[in-house]
C-alpha positions as CSV (number, residue, x, y, z in Angstrom):
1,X,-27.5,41.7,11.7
2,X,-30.6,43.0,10.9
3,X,-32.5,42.1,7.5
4,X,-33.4,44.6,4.9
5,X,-37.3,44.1,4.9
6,X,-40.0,42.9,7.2
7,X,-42.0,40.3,6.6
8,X,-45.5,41.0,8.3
9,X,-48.0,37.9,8.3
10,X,-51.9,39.7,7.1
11,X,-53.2,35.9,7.0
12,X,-54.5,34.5,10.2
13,X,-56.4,31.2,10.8
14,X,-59.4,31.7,13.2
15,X,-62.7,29.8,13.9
16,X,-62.2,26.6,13.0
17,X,-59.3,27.1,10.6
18,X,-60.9,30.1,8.4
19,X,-58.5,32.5,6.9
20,X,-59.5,35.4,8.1
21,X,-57.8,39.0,6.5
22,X,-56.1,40.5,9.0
23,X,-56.9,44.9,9.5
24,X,-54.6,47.6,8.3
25,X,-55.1,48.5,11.7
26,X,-53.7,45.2,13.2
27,X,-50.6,45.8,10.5
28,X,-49.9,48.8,11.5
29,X,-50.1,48.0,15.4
30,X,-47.8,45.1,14.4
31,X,-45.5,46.9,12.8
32,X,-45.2,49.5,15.4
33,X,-44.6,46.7,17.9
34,X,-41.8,45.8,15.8
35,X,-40.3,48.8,15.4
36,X,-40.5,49.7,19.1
37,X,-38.8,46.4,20.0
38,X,-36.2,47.0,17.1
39,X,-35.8,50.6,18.7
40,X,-35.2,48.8,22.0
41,X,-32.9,46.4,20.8
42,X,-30.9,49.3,19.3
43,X,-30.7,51.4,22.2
44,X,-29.6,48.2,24.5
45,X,-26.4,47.7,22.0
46,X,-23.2,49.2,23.0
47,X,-21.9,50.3,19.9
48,X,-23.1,52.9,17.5
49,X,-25.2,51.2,14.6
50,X,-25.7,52.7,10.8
51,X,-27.6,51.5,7.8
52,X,-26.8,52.5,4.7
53,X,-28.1,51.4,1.2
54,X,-25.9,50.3,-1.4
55,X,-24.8,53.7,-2.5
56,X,-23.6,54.7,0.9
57,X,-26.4,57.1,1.5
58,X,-27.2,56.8,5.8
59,X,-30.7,55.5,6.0
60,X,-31.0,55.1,10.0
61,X,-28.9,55.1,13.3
62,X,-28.9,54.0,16.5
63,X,-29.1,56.0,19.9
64,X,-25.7,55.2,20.8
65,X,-23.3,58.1,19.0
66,X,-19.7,58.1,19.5
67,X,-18.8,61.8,20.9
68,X,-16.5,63.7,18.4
69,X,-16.6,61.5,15.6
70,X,-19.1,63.1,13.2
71,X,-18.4,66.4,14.0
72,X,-22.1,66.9,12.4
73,X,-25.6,66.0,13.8
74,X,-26.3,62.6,12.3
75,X,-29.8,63.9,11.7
76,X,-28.7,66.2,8.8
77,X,-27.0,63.1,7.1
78,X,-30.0,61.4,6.9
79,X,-30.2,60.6,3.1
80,X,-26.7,61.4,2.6
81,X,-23.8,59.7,1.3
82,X,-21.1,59.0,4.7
83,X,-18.6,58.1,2.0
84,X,-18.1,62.1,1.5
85,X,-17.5,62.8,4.8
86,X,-14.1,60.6,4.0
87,X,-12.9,62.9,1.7
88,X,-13.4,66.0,3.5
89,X,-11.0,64.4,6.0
90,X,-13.7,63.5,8.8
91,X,-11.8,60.0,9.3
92,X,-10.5,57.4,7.3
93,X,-11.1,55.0,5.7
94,X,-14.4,54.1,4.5
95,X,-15.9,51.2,5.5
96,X,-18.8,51.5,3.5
97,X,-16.6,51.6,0.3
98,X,-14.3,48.9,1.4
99,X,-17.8,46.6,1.7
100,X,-18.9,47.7,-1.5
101,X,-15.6,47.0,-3.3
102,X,-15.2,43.8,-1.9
103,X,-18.8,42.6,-1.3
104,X,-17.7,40.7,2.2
105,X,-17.5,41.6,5.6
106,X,-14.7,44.2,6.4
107,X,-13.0,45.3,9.6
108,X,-11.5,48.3,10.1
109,X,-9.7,51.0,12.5
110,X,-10.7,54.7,11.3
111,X,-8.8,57.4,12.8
112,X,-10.5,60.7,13.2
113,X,-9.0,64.0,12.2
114,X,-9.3,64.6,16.2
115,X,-7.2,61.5,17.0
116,X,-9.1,59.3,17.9
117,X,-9.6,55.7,17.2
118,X,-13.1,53.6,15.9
119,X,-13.0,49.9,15.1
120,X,-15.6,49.7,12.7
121,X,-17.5,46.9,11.3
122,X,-19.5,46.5,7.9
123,X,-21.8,43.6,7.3
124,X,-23.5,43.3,3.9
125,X,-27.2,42.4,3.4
126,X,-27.9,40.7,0.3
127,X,-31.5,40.2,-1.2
128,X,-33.1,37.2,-3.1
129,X,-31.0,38.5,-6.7
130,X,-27.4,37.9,-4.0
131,X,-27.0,42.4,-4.7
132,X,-26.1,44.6,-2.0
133,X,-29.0,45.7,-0.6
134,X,-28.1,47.6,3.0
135,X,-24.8,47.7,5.0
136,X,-24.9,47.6,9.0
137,X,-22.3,49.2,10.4
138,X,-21.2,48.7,13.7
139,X,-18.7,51.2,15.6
140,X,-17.0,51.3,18.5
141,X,-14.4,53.9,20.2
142,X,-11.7,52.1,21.2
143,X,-9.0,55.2,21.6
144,X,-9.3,54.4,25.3
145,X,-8.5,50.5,24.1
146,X,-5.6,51.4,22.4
147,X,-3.9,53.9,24.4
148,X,-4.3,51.0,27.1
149,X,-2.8,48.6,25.0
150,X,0.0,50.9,23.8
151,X,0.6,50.9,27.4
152,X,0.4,47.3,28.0
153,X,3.1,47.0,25.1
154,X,5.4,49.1,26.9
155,X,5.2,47.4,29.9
156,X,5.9,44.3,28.6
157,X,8.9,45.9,26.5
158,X,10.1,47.2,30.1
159,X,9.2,44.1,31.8
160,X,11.5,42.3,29.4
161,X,14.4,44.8,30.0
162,X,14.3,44.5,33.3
163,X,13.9,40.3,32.9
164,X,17.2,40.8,31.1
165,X,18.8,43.3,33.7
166,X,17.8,41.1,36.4
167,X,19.2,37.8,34.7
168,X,22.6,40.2,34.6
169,X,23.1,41.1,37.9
170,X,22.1,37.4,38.8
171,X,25.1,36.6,36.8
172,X,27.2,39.1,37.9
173,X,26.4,38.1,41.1
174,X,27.1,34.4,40.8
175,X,30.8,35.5,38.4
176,X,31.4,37.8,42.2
177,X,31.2,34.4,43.8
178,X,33.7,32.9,41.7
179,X,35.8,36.0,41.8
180,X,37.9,35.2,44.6
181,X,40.7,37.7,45.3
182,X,42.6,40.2,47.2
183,X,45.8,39.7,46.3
184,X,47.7,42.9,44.4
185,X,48.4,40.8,41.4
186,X,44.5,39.7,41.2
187,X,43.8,42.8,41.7
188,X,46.2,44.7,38.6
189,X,44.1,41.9,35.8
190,X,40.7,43.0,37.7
191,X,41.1,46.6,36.7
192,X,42.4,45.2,33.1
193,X,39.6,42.8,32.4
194,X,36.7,45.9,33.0
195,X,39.0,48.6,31.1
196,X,39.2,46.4,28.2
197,X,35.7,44.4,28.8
198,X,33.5,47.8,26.7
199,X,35.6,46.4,23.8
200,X,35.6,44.0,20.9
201,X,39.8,43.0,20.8
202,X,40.4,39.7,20.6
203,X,41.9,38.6,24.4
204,X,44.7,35.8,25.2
205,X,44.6,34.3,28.5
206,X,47.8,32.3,29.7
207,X,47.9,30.4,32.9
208,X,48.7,27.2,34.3
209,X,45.9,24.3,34.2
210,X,43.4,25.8,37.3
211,X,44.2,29.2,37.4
212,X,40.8,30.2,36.4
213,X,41.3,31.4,32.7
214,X,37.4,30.6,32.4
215,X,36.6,32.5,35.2
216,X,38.4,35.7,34.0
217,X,36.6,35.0,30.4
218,X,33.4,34.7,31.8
219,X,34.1,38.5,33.5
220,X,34.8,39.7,30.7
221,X,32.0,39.1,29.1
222,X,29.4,39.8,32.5
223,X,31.4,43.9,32.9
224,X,31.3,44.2,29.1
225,X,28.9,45.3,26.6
226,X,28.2,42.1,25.5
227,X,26.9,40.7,28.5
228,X,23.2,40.4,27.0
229,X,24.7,38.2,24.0
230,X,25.9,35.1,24.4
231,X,28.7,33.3,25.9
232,X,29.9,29.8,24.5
233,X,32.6,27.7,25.1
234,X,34.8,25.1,23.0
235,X,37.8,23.7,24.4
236,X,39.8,22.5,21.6
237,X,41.9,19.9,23.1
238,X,38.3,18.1,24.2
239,X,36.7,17.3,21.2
240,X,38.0,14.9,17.9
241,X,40.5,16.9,15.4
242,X,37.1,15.0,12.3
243,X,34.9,16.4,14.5
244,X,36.0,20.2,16.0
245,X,36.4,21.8,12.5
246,X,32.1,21.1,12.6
247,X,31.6,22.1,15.9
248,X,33.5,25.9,15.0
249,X,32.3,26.4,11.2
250,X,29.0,24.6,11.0
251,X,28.2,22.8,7.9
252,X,25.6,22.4,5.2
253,X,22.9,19.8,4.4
254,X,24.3,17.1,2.8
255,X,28.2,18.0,3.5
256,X,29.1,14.4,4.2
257,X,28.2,11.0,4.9
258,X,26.4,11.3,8.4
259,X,25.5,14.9,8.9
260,X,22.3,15.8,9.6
261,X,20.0,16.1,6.9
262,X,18.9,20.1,8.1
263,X,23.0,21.2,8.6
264,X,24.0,22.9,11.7
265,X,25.1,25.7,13.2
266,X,28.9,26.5,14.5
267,X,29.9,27.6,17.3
268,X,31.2,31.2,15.6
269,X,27.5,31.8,14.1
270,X,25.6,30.6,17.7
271,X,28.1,33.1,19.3
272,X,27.4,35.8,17.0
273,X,27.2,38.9,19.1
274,X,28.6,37.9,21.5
275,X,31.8,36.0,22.6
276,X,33.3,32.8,22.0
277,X,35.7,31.2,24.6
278,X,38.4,28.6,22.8
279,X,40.2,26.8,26.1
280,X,43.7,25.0,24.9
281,X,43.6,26.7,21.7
282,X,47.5,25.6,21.3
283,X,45.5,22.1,20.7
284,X,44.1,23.6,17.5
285,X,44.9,21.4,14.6
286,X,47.3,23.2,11.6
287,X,44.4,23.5,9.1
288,X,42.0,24.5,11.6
289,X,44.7,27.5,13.0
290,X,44.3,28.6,8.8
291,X,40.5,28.9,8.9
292,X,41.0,30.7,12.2
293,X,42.8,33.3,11.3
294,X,40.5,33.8,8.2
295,X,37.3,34.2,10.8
296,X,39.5,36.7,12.7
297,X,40.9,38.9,9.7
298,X,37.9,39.0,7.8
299,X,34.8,38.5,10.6
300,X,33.1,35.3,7.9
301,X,33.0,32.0,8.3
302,X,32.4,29.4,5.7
303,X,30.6,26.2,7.0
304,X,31.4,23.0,5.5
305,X,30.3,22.0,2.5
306,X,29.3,25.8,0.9
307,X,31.0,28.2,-0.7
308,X,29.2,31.5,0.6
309,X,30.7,32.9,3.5
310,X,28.3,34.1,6.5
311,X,29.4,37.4,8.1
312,X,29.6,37.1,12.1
313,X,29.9,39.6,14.9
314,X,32.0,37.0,17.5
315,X,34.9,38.7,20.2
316,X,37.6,35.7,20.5
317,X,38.7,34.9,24.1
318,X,41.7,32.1,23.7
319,X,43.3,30.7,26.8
320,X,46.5,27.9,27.0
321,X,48.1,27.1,29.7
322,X,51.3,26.5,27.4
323,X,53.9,29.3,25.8
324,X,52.2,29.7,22.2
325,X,55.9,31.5,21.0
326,X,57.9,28.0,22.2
327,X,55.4,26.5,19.8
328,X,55.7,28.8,16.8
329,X,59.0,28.1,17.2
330,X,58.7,24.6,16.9
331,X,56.6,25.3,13.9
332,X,53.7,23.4,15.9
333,X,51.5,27.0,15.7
334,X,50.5,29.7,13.1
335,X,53.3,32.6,13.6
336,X,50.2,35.2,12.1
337,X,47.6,33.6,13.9
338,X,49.7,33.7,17.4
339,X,49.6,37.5,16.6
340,X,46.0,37.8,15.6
341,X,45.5,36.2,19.2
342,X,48.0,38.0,21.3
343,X,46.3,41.8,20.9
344,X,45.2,41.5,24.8
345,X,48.0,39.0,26.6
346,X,46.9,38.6,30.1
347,X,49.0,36.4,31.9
348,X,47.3,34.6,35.3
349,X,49.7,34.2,37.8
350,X,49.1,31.0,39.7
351,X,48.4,30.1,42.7
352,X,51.4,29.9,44.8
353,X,52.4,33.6,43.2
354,X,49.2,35.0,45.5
355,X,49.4,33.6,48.7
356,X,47.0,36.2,49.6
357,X,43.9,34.7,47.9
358,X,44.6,30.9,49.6
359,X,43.0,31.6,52.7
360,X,39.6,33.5,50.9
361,X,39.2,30.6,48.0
362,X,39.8,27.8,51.2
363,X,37.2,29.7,53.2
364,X,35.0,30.4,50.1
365,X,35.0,26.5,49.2
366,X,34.4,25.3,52.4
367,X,31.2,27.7,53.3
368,X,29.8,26.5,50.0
369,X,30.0,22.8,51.4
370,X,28.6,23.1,54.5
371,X,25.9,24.7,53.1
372,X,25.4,22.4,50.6
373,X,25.6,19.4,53.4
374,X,24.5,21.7,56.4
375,X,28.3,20.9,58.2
376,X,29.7,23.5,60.3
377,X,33.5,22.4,59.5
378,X,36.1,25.2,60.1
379,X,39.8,25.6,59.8
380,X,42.3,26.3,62.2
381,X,44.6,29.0,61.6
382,X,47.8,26.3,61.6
383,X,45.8,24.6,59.2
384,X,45.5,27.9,56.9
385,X,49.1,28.6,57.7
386,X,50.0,24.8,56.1
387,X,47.9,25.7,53.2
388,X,49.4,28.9,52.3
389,X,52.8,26.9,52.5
390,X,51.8,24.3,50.2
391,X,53.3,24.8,46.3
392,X,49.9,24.3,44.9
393,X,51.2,22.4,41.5
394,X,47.2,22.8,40.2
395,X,46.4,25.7,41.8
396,X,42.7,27.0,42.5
397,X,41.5,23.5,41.2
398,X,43.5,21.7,43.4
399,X,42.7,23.5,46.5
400,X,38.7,23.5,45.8
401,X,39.3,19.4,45.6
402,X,41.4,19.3,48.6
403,X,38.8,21.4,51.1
404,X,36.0,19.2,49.1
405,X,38.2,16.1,50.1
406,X,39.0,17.6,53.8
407,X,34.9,18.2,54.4
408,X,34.6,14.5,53.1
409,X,37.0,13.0,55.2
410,X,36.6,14.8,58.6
411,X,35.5,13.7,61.8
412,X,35.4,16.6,63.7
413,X,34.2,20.2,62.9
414,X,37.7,21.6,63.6
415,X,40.5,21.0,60.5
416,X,43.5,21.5,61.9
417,X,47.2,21.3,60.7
418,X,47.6,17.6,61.4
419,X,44.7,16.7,59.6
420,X,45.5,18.9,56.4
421,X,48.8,17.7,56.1
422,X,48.1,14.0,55.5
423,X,46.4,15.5,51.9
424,X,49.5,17.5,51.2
425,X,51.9,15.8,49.1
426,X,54.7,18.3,50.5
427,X,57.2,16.4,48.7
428,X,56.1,17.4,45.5
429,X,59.3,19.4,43.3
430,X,60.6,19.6,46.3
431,X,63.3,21.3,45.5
432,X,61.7,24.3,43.3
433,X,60.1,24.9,46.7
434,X,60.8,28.6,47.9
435,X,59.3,30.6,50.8
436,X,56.4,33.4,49.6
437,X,56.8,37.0,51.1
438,X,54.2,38.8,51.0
439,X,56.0,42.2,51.9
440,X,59.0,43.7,52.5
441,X,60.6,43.2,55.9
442,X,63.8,43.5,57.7
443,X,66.0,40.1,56.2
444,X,66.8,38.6,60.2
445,X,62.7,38.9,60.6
446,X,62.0,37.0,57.1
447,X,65.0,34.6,57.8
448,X,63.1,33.8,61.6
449,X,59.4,34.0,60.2
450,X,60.6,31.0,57.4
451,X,62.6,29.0,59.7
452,X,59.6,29.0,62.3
453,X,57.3,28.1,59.2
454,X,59.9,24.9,58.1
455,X,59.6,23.6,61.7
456,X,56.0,24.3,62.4
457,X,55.7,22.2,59.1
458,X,58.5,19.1,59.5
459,X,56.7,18.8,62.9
460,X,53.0,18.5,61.6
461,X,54.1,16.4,58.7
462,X,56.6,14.2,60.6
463,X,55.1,14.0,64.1
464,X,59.1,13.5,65.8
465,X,61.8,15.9,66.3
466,X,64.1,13.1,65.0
467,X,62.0,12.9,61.5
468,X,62.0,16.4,61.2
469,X,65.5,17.5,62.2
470,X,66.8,14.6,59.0
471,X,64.1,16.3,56.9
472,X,65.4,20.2,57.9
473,X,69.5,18.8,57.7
474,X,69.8,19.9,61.6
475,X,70.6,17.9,64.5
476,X,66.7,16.8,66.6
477,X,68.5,18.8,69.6
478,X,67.9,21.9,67.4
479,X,64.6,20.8,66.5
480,X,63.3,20.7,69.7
481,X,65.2,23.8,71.2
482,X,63.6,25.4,68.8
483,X,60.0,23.9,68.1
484,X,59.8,24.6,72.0
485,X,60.5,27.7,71.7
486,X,58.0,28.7,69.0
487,X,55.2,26.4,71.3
488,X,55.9,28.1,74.0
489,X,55.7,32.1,72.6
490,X,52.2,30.9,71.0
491,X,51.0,29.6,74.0
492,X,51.7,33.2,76.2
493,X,50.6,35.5,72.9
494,X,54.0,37.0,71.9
């Protein structure tokens, strides 16, 4: 800042202490020396510097000019007022008048007719009465500045898009690792789930217990164009009937005797955007199933304890593993709200219904624990041939906890069938039982390929021809024509 006047000294003490008047020759060297170092602390200064009184009019600059600002040699505004130049469009606004009006320092950012950009700085000078005397104003081209950090902006906007693209395909990437499949049935809700996954219908997933209902939820939401939104999940059979109505709608401060003191947030209004996967929704209490349908038909929810309802963008993914219209029957679910649910049925076949996919999930699981325990455990192909035999009461859950419990339990890095079948309860529904075929083939073929299969089995489960031929209701002379047989074709590659 520089001050408005300077103060020369004409006393000086010499000889002895005597004031002695100092020249108008010495003043005016003194003040020369002054000005030269002023000039030279002028010149050294990066940005442009102007003095102007208190009516505006320019009283002195510094070296420094910013090119294609003034549009005018500074020279012929010498004694002028800057302020006009603001109204005949030079740039704008005025920091001058911005100082005067408010009698404090002022930033600024003028922008020149020409585009560009000047941060510009006004600092009052007061004298002994506290009235404007001079502003200093100092300027500085910063259209480079900007455009730089215009820039910067967009790279960081980009940077973030491509954060979020990245976290996607990381997803995507770990939902292809669940997706385990290549059976035709698999296939056919594949191609369903991405038609329908660019839109907002509510979608009802039915499956037995360990099909992978979530799994299929959790696609739909990763091919869809919700992906970026997120993805919650409530299973309604897990949590209290006092306590799940909370969880969904939220509630208010003060709503009742223990809630927090700030309210919360439901599940629909944390989803909103995006989707919200209810697991055993046939667990849904009666009044619940009412304010359900209400969140469905009219896209609101009302939390607990207020009266305004909160408008929600939220796709509903529902998934039971029991037959809803059995229980609308029995009266124990909503008739309207099973229809609000059921615009997208897909139905999950399990396991045992795609024998194709046993042998990828087995090998899936088990490279997934070996890596996890550095093991090099394998299977044997009579060990994947018992596998795909097996019913599989709780399907792809079941057989991730049986290789788990295989890797765990083996002693050697070969599973074979013998080892396998002492974790196979084969006795299980026995009767409902039935060979798989996989395609169609001549009947005397099938009939041969099962009834190798059934001894290949009773002979790994029950070690003796005698054992087995009382488990297959034939004599053990059969057993052993036959399980010789089959030994010995395997052993020369027919």
């Amino acid at each position: 800042m520089f001050s408005n006047s300077i103060n020369v000294p004409v006393d000086v003490e010499e000889n002895g202490g005597q004031t002695v008047k100092r020249s108008n020759e010495s003043e005016i060297e003194y003040i020369k020396e002054l000005n030269t170092d002023l000039n030279a602390i002028l010149s050294s200064i990066y940005d442009e510097i102007l003095v102007v009184n208190a009516k505006g009019e320019l009283l002195r600059y510094s070296d420094k000019i910013i090119e294609d600002f003034w549009q005018v040699d500074l020279k012929e505004l010498i004694g002028k007022n800057i302020m006009e130049l603001v109204d005949k469009g030079y740039f704008t606004p005025s920091v001058s008048r911005l100082v005067m009006e408010k009698q404090k320092k002022v930033s600024v950012v003028q922008e020149t007719s020409t585009g560009r950009k000047i941060l510009a700085v006004g600092n009052p000078i007061f004298n002994e009465n506290n009235k404007l005397e001079r502003i200093v104003i100092a300027s500085r081209d910063i259209t480079e500045t900007s455009r730089l950090k215009n820039e910067l902006q967009e790279i960081r906007e980009k940077t973030e898009i491509y954060k979020k693209e990245l976290q996607q395909f990381k997803m995507k990437d770990q939902l292809s690792k669940k997706l385990i499949y290549s059976s035709p049935k698999m296939e056919k809700i594949m191609n369903q789930v991405k038609k329908i996954a660019d839109f907002s219908s509510t979608v009802l997933l039915n499956g037995e217990s360990g099909v992978g209902k979530e799994v299929i939820a959790e696609a739909i939401h990763q091919f869809g164009r919700r992906a970026d939104k997120p993805f919650l999940k409530l299973n309604c059979g897990a949590i209290p009937e006092n306590l799940l109505e909370s969880e969904l709608f939220g509630y208010v401060k003060g709503s009742f005797t223990g809630a927090d003191k700030n309210g919360k947030e439901g599940y629909f209004k944390q989803a909103n955007g995006g989707i919200l996967f209810l697991d055993e929704i046939g667990e849904m209490p009666m009044h619940l199933q009412v304010k359900l349908l209400r969140v469905l038909q009219e896209q609101e929810v009302i939390p607990i304890g207020s009266t305004t309802p909160v408008k929600i963008d939220v796709q509903i993914i529902a998934a039971t593993n029991k037959k809803l219209e059995k229980l609308v029957e029995e009266g124990a679910f909503r008739e309207d709200l099973f229809y609000r649910l059921n615009v997208i049925p897909i139905k999950i076949p399990p396991l045992r219904e795609r024998t194709e996919d046993i042998s990828l999930l087995a090998f899936h699981f088990l490279q997934r624990l070996n890596e996890k325990y550095d093991r090099h455990y394998h299977l044997t192909p009579d060990a994947i041939n018992m596998l795909e035999c097996y019913f599989w009461p709780g399907n792809v859950r079941e057989l991730q906890n049986i290789i788990e419990r295989l890797v765990v339990s083996a002693d050697q890095p070969a599973i074979d069938a013998e080892f396998v079948s002492q974790f196979l309860s084969f006795g299980y529904e026995s009767k409902k039982l039935r060979p798989v075929i996989t395609r169609v083939m001549p009947l005397q073929e099938a009939m041969e390929s099962v009834e190798e299969q059934l001894i290949i089995m009773a002979m790994n489960q029950y070690k003796t021809t005698t054992k087995a031929g009382k488990a297959l209701g034939i004599s053990q002379s059969s057993v052993s024509r036959k399980y010789q047989k089959i030994v010995s074709e395997k052993s020369i590659g027919i």
